[in-house]
C-alpha positions in Angstrom: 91.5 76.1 80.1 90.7 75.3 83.5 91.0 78.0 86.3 94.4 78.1 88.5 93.7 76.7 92.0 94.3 79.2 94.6 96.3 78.6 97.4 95.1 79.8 100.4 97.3 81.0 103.4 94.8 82.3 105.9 91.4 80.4 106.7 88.9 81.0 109.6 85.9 78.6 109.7 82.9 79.7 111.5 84.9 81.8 114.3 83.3 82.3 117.6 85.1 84.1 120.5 83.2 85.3 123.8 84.5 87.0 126.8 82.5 85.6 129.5 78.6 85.9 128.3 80.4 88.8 125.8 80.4 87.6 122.7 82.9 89.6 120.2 83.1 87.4 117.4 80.3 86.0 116.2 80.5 83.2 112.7 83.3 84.7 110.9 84.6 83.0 108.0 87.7 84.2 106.1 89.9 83.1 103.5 92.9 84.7 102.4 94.7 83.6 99.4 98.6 83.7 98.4 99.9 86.4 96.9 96.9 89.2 97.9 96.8 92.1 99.8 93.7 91.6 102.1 91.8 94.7 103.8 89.7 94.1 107.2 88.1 96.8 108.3 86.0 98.1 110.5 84.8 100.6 113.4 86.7 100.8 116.4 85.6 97.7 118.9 84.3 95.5 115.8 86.4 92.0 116.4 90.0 93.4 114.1 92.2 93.2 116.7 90.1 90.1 118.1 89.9 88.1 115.1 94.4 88.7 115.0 95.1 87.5 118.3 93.3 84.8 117.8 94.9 84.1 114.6 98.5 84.8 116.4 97.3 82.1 119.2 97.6 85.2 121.8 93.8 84.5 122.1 92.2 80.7 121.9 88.8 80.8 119.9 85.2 79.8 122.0 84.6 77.5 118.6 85.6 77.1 114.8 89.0 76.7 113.0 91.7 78.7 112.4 94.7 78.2 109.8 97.6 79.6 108.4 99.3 77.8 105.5 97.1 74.9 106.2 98.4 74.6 109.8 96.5 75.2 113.0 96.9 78.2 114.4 98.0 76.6 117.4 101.0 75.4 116.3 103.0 78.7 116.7 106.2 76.7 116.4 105.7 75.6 112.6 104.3 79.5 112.2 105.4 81.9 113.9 109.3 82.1 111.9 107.0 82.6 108.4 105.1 85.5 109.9 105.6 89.0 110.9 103.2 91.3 112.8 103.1 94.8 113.4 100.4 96.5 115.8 99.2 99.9 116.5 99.8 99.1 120.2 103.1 96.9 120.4 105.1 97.6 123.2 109.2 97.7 123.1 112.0 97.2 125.5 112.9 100.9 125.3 115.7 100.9 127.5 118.0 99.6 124.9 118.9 101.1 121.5 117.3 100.1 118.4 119.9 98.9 116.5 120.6 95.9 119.8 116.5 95.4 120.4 117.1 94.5 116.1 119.8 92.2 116.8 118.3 90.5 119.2 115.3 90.2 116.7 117.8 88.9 114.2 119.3 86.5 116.8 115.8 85.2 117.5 116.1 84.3 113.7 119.4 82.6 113.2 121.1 85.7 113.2 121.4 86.4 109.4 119.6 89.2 108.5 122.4 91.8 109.9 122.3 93.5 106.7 119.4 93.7 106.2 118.9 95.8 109.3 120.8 98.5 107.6 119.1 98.4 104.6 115.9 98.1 105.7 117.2 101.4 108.2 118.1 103.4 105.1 114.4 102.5 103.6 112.4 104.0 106.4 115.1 106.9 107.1 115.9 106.0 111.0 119.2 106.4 112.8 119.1 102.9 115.3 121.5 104.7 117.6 119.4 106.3 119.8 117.5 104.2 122.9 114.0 103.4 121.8 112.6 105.6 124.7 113.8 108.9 123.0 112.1 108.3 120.0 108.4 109.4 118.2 106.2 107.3 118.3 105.8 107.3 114.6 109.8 106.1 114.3 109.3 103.4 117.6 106.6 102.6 114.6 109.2 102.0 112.2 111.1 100.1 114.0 108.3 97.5 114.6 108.1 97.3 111.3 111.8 96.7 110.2 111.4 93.9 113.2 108.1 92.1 111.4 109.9 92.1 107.9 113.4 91.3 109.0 113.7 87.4 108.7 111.6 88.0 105.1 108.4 86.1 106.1 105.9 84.9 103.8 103.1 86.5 105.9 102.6 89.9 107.0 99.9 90.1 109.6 99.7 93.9 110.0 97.0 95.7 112.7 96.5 99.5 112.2 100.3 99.7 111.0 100.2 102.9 109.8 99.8 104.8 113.6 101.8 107.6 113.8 103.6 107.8 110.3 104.0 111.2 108.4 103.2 111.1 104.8 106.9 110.0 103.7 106.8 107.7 106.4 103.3 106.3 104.0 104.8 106.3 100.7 108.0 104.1 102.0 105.1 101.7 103.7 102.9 101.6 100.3 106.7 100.6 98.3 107.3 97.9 100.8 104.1 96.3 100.8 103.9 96.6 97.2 107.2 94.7 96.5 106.3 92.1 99.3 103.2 91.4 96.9 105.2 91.1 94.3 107.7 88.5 95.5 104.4 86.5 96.0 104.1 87.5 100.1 101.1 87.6 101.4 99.3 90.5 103.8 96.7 90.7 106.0 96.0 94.4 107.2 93.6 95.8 109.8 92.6 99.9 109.1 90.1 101.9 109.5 91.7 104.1 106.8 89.5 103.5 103.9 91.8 105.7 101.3 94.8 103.1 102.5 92.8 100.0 101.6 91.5 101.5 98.3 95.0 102.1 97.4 96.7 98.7 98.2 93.9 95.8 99.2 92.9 93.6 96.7 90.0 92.5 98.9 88.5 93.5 102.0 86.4 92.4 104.4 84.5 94.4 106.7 83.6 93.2 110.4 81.0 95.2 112.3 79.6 94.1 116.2 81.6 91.1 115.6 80.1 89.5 112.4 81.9 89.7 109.0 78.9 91.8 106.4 80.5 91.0 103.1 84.1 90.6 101.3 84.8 92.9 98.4 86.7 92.7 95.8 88.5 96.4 95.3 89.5 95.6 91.9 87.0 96.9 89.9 87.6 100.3 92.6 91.1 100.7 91.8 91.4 104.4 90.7 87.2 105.5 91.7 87.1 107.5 95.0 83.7 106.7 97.3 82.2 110.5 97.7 79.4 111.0 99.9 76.9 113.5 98.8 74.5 115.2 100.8 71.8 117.4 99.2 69.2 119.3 99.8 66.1 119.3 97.8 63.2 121.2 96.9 59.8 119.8 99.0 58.5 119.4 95.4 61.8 117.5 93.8 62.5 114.9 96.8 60.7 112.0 95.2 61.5 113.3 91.9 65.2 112.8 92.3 64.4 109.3 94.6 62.7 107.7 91.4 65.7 109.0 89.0 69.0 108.7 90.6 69.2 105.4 90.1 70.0 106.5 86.1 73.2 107.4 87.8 75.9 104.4 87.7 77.4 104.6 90.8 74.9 106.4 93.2 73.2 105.1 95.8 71.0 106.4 98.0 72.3 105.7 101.4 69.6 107.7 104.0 66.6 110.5 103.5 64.7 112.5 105.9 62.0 115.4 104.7 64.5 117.8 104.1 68.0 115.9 103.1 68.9 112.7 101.0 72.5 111.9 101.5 74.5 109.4 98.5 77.4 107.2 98.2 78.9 108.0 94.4 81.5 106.3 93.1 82.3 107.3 89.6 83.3 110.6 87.1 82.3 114.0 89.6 80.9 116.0 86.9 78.9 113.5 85.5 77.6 114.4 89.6 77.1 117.5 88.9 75.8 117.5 85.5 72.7 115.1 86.8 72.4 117.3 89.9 72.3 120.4 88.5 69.4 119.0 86.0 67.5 119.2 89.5 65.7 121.4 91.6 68.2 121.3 94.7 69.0 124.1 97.7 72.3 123.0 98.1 74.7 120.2 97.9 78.2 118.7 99.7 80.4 116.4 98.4 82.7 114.9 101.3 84.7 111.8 102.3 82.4 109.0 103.8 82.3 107.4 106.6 84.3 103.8 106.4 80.7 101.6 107.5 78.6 104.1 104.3 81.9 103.5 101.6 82.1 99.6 102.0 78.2 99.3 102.3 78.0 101.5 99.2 80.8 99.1 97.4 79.2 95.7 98.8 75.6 97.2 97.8 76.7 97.5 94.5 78.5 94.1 94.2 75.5 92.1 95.5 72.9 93.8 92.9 75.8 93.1 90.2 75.6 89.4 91.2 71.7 89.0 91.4 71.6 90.6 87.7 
């Protein structure tokens, strides 16, 4: 049976955006499909926030196209009611209450999401009595988000959304994003959390200096952890363990020097340990890695899977 055609909701063609002689983005191509969760990630000052605004029309791109639902991005008129967007950064008028700044969102919409406002209130446990200004900035963070899902758009366009949110605050985010997926919405989520993506994105891409390294597909993930594993060797057991960790699915061998050989492993931990502790080692630590070593680590591994 032939394959169901995708329809795609976000696409960026061969993106270019400088600053003066500052170039930030640099060739990106994306392409976002409906119905997916879709991670970008990247360092700090890599293009995210960049590549958004110039999706949201806030910025206009040097060169290339931009799309959303087949539209260009420049049309905010035809877009901008089936989108919502939450920052890390947004700014609100905090000299009114939340529960007026929301229904003046809702009137913005046609005015018929007023119960919605409640319930969506109840979901992410805030009073919208109190003037914006006199709350956290983890609950001025919810109520961005009640204001990008209000008018239930078909596209959530979310940069570092998670800023400032306790861990209840994170399991109400996962639910609502999880649902939205499954009502057939559509997400597009900036982080530099890498245990967020792995949890909800079905793909990511990862942008670094402006450039767009590789897209992933986190399916195959789902459920694996990334470790990074630093050990110390023996002088005489250095090469020994270069030429045989490679008999280990899911290790990779991400940087040596004379006296350290630091891993990416994805996989069963005491299958780790068991082929470690086969070796003549000093020491060893097993901690988080850094995002840039966990999605080189994954997109390593996809590309060798490919060229088999």
């Amino acid at each position: 049976m032939p394959k169901t055609q995708k329809e795609t909701v976000i696409k960026i063609e061969n993106l270019d955006k400088s600053f003066g002689k500052i170039r930030v983005l640099d060739d990106v191509n994306i392409e976002i499909y409906k119905g997916e969760v879709f991670g970008f990630l990247g360092p700090n000052g890599a293009g995210k926030t960049t590549t958004i605004r110039v999706l949201l029309n806030v910025l206009h791109p040097s060169s290339g196209t931009v799309e959303i639902f087949g539209i260009p991005s420049k049309k905010t008129k035809r877009i901008h009611k089936r989108i919502g967007y939450l920052s890390a950064d947004m700014v609100l008028d905090d000299d009114i209450s939340a529960k007026r700044y929301l229904s003046l969102i809702n009137r913005s919409y046609g005015g018929g999401f007023k119960d919605r406002i409640e319930s969506l209130a109840d979901l992410f446990e805030i009073d919208l009595n109190e003037k914006i200004r006199n709350y956290s900035r983890g609950n001025q963070q919810k109520i961005g988000l009640i204001s990008a899902i209000l008018h239930k758009p078909e596209l959530l366009i979310f940069d570092e959304p998670t800023s400032g949110f306790d861990p209840i605050m994170q399991q109400a985010f996962t639910k609502m994003v999880l649902d939205f997926k499954k009502r057939g919405g559509t997400i597009l989520m900036s982080s530099h959390i890498l245990s967020e993506v792995q949890q909800l994105c079905d793909r990511v891409a990862f942008i670094k200096e402006g450039n767009v390294i590789g897209v992933q597909s986190l399916t195959s993930a789902k459920g694996k952890t990334t470790k990074r594993v630093i050990v110390n060797p023996s002088p005489a057991a250095s090469k020994q363990i270069e030429t045989k960790y490679k008999s280990l699915a899911g290790l990779t061998l991400l940087k040596k020097s004379k006296t350290q050989l630091v891993f990416a492993y994805t996989g069963d931990v005491n299958k780790l340990l068991k082929f470690f502790s086969a070796q003549n080692i000093e020491d060893i630590m097993i901690e988080e890695p850094d995002l840039e070593e966990a999605f080189l680590h994954y997109y390593k591994n996809n590309s060798e899977s490919k060229n088999v």
